[in-house]
C-alpha positions as CSV (number, residue, x, y, z in Angstrom):
1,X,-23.5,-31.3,-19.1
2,X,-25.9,-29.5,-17.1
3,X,-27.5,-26.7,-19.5
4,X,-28.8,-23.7,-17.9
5,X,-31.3,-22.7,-19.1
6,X,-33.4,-24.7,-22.0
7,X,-35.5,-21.3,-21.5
8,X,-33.5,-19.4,-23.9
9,X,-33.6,-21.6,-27.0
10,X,-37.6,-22.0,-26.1
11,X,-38.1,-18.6,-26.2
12,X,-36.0,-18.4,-29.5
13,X,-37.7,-21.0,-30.7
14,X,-41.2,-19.2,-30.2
15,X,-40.0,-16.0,-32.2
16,X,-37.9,-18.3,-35.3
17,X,-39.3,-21.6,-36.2
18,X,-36.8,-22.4,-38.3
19,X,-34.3,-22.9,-34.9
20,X,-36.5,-25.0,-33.3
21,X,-35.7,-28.8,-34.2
22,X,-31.7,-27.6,-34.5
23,X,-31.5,-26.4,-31.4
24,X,-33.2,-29.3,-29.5
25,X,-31.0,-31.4,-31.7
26,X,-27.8,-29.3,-30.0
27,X,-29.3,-29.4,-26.7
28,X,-30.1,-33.1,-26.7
29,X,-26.2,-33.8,-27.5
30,X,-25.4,-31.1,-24.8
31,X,-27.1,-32.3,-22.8
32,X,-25.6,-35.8,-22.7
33,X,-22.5,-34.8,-23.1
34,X,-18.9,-35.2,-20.7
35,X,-17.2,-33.0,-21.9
36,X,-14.0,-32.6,-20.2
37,X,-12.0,-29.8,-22.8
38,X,-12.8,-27.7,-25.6
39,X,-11.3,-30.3,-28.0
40,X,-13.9,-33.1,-26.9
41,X,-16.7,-30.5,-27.7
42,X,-15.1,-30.5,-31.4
43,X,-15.4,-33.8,-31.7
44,X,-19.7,-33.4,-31.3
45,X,-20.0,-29.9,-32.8
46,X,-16.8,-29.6,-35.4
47,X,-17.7,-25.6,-36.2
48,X,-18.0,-24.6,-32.8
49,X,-15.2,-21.4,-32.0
50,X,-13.8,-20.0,-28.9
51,X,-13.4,-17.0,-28.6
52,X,-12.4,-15.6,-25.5
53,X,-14.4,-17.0,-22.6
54,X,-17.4,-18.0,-24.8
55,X,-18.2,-20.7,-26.8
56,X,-19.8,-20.2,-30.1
57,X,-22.2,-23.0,-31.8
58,X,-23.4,-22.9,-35.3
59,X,-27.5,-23.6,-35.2
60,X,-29.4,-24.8,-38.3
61,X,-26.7,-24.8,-41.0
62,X,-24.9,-22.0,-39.6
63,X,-27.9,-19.7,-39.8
64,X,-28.1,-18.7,-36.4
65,X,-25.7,-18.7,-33.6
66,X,-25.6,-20.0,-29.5
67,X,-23.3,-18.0,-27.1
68,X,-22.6,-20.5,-24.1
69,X,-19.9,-20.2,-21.6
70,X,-18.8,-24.3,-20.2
71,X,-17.3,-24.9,-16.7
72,X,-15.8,-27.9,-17.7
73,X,-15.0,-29.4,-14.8
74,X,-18.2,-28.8,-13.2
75,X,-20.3,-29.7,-16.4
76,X,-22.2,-26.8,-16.4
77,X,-22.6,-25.1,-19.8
78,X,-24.6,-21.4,-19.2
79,X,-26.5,-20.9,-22.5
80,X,-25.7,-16.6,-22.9
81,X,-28.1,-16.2,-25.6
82,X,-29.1,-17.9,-29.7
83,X,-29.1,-14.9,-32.1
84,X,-29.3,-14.8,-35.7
85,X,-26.9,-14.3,-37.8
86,X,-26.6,-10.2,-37.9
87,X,-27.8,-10.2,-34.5
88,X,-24.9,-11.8,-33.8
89,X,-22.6,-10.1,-36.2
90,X,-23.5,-7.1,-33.9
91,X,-22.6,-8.3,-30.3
92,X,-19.3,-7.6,-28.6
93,X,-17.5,-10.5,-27.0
């Protein structure tokens, strides 16, 4: 997959410590991944949700949250934002 953009979970990364070493771990598997369907994503990130267009990742135990939209057959996966928890309890999707 090519992730666009690693800026996002750096910047995240600068304001919550805690996210930084799970969300290089999710971006190193994204990263490599092929995915070709929602159902082989599950089989990297079990908790991840759709829900609607977006794709919704569990970071660092499920204490915060990455909002990504994946053009499968194109590879692309657009990172829309990492929030915590009741951050994201807050957004509309």
């Amino acid at each position: 997959m090519h992730v666009i953009s690693r800026k996002a979970l750096l910047k995240f990364g600068d304001i919550h410590a805690d996210a930084v070493e799970p969300l290089d771990r999710w971006y190193r598997i994204a990263k490599k991944a092929t995915w070709i369907n929602f159902g082989e994503l599950r089989s990297d990130f079990r908790s991840a949700a759709q829900v609607g267009i977006h794709t919704i990742f569990n970071i660092g135990g499920n204490k915060f949250r990455l909002v990504a939209v994946i053009y499968y057959s194109n590879q692309v996966l657009l990172v829309r934002g990492v929030y915590t928890h009741g951050e994201y309890d807050d957004l509309e999707l």
